[in-house]
N, C-alpha and C positions, 0 to 999 in steps of 0.2 A: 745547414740543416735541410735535410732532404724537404721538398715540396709538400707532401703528405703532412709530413709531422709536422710542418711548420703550420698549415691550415688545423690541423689537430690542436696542436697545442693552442691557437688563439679560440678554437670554437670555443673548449674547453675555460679558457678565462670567460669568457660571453656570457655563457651558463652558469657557472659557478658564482661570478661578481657582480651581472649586469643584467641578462634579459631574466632568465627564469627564479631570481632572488627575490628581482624587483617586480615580476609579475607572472605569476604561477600558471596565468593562460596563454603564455608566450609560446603562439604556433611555430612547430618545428622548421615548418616550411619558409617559416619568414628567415628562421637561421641560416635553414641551408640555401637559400637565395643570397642571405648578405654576405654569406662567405665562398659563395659561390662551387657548393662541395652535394654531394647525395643526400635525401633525408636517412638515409641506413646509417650514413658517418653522425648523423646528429643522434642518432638513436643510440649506436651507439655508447659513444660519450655518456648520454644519459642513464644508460643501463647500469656503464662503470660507475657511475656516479652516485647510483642507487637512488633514484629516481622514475616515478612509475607513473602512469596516466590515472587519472582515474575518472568518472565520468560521476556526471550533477546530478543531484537527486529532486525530481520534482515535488516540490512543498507547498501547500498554502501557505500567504504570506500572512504574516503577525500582525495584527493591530497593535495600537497603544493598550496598555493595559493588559494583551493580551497572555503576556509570560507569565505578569503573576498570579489571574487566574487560573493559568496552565499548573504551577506549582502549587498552589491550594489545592485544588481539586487531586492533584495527585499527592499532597501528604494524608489528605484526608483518604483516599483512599486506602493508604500504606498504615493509617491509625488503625481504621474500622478493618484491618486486614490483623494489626495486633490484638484487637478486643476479642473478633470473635472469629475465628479460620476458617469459618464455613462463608464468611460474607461475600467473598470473590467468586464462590464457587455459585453463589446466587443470584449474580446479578446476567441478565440475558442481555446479552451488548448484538447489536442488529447493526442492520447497515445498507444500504442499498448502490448497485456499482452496475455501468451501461457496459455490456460485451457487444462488440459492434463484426460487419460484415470484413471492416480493413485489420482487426485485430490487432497484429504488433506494426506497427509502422518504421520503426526503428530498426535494423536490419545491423549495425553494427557487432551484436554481439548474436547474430544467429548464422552458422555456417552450414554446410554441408559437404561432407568429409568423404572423398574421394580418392583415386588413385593420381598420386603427384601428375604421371605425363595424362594423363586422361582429363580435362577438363569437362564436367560432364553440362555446362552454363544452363545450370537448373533457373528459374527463372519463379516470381513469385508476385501475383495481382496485387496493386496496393489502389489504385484510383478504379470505384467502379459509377455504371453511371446510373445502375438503381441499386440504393444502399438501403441498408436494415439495421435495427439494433433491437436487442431487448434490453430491458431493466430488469435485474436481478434482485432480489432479496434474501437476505441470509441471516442467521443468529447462530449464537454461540455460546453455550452457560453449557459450566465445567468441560466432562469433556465429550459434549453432544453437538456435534454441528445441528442444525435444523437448518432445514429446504434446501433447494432453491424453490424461492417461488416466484413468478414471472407477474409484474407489476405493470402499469399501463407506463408505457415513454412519458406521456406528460403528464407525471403524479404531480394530485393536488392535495387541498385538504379531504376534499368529499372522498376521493376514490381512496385517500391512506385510512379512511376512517375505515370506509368498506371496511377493507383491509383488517382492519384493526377487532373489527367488529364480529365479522362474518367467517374468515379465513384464519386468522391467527388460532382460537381455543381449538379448532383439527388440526395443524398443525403442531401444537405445543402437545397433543395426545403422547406424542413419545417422552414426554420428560414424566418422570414419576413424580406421582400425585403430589406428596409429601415436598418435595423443590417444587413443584408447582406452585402450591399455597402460598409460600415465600418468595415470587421468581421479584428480584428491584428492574424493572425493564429500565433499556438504555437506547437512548435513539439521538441521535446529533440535530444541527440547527438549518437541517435541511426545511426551507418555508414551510413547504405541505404539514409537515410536523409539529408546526408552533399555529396551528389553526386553532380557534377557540373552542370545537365543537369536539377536537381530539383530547386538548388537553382534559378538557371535563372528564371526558371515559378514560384518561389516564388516572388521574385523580379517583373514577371511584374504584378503578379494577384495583387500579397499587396503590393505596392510598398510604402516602408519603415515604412509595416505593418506588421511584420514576427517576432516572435521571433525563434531563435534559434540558433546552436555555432557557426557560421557565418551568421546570420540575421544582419539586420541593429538597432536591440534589441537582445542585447547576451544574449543566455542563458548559466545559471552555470551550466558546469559538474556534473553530479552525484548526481541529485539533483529530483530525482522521489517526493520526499516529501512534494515539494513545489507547486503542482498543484492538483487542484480535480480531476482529475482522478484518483488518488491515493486514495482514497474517493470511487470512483465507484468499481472500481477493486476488496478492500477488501469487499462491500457489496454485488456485484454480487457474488462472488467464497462463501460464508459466506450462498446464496442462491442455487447455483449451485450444492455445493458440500453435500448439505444436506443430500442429499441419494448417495447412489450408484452410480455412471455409468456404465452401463451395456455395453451400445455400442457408438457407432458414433453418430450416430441420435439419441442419448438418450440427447448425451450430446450436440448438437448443440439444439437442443428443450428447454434444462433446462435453457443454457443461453438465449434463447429469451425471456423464461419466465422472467426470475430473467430479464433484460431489460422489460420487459415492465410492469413488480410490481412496480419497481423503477419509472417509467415513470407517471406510473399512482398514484403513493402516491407522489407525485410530492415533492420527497427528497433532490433534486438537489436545491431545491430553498435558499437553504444555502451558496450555490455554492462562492457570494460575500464576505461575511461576512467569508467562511472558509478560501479564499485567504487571505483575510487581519490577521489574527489569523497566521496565518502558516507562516506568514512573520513576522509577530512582535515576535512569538517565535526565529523563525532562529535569528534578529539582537539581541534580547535580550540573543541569548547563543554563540554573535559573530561570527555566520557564522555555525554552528559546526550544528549534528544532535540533533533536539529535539525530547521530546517525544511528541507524541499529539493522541488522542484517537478520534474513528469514533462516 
């Protein structure tokens, strides 16, 4: 048996019986060290094998308890989506998400495509040594994105009240009167939020139209997943982060932009249809994180 094939054929049993059956994080490199062969030849095998990489998806992690809540909350809302078909389209799910000076840090799946012999070693800041962010705020009821609107870094309860109080009814001007009167606002179990001064003004704006972890509609813990603005988030930074960020004003500019492509390719108009998907995935994997793609 020629040499080649003979290290071929054992990689090949390795993968198939032993490393990558019995442990699906089995680096390539550990293979083609023990067999003393190129990682190309383990890839390879792997490709014939039909076997493909795929990369972790970052998730809050689960409490106890926390799947079954995740699955109530979402049959309840696949009910009140049977009763009456206007009710998803009513409820203003919000959210707030930090765009920073380092952007994508992650560099594996971002290239720049060039001519084969031409290496053009583009190069890209990731460590600076005066950094910036902002906190962004965003909503989304049917198919209306609202804002961005730019939040202080260290929200608390007082400034979300502001917030809540003074900034939000300009804001919400764009949603027609008629969903206004009805809007069920939605906000997660970020602190600043479950302050006792907000919940009150939640209570009398929506009175027993509020979701959240002490609204009169609970919201589940730990559960970023289950609302379109998770949705907006990866598509604005996916926008944002295309280029560079140079400065402050570079970066508060890009997000208006990526807000208002979005606004105007009118994306959001999925907005019902992703609620209902994201919730029959969550009951169907019993409360637990799924996966699901933008």
């Amino acid at each position: 048996m020629p040499h080649t094939v003979y290290y071929y054929y054992y990689i090949y049993i390795y993968i198939n019986f032993d490393s990558f059956e019995a442990d699906p994080t089995t680096s390539i490199r550990t293979i083609a060290h023990k067999f003393n062969v190129s990682i190309w030849k383990v890839w390879s095998v792997l490709n014939a094998e039909g076997k493909y990489p795929f990369h972790y998806t970052s998730v809050q992690a689960l409490e106890e308890g926390d799947p079954q809540r995740r699955t109530l909350f979402c049959r309840f809302l696949l009910n009140a989506d049977m009763e009456g078909r206007l009710f998803l389209q009513r409820i203003l799910w919000t959210d707030e998400s930090k765009f920073s000076h380092e952007g994508i840090t992650n560099f594996h799946n971002l290239h720049y495509w060039s001519e084969a012999a031409e290496n053009p070693h583009v190069k890209r800041q990731t460590s600076f040594q005066r950094k910036f962010s902002v906190n962004v705020w965003a909503g989304v009821i049917g198919k209306t994105l609202i804002g961005p609107y730019y939040l202080p870094d260290n929200l608390n309860g007082y400034n979300y009240l502001v917030f809540l109080k003074n900034i939000m009814p300009d804001i919400l001007d764009e949603v027609p009167l008629n969903v206004r009167n009805q809007i069920i606002f939605q906000n997660d179990g970020c602190p600043a939020h479950q302050r006792l001064t907000v919940r009150n003004f939640l209570n009398e704006q929506f009175p027993n139209r509020w979701i959240g972890r002490s609204g009169p509609i609970l919201w589940p813990p730990r559960s970023p997943d289950l609302t379109p603005v998770d949705y907006v988030w990866g598509c604005m930074k996916d926008l944002v982060y295309a280029e560079e960020i140079r400065d402050k004003n570079h970066l508060l500019r890009k997000i208006e932009e990526a807000a208002t492509k979005m606004k105007q390719e009118m994306k959001l108009g999925i907005t019902t249809s992703e609620i209902r998907r994201r919730a029959r995935f969550c009951i169907r994997h019993n409360g637990s994180h799924f996966e699901h793609q933008r």
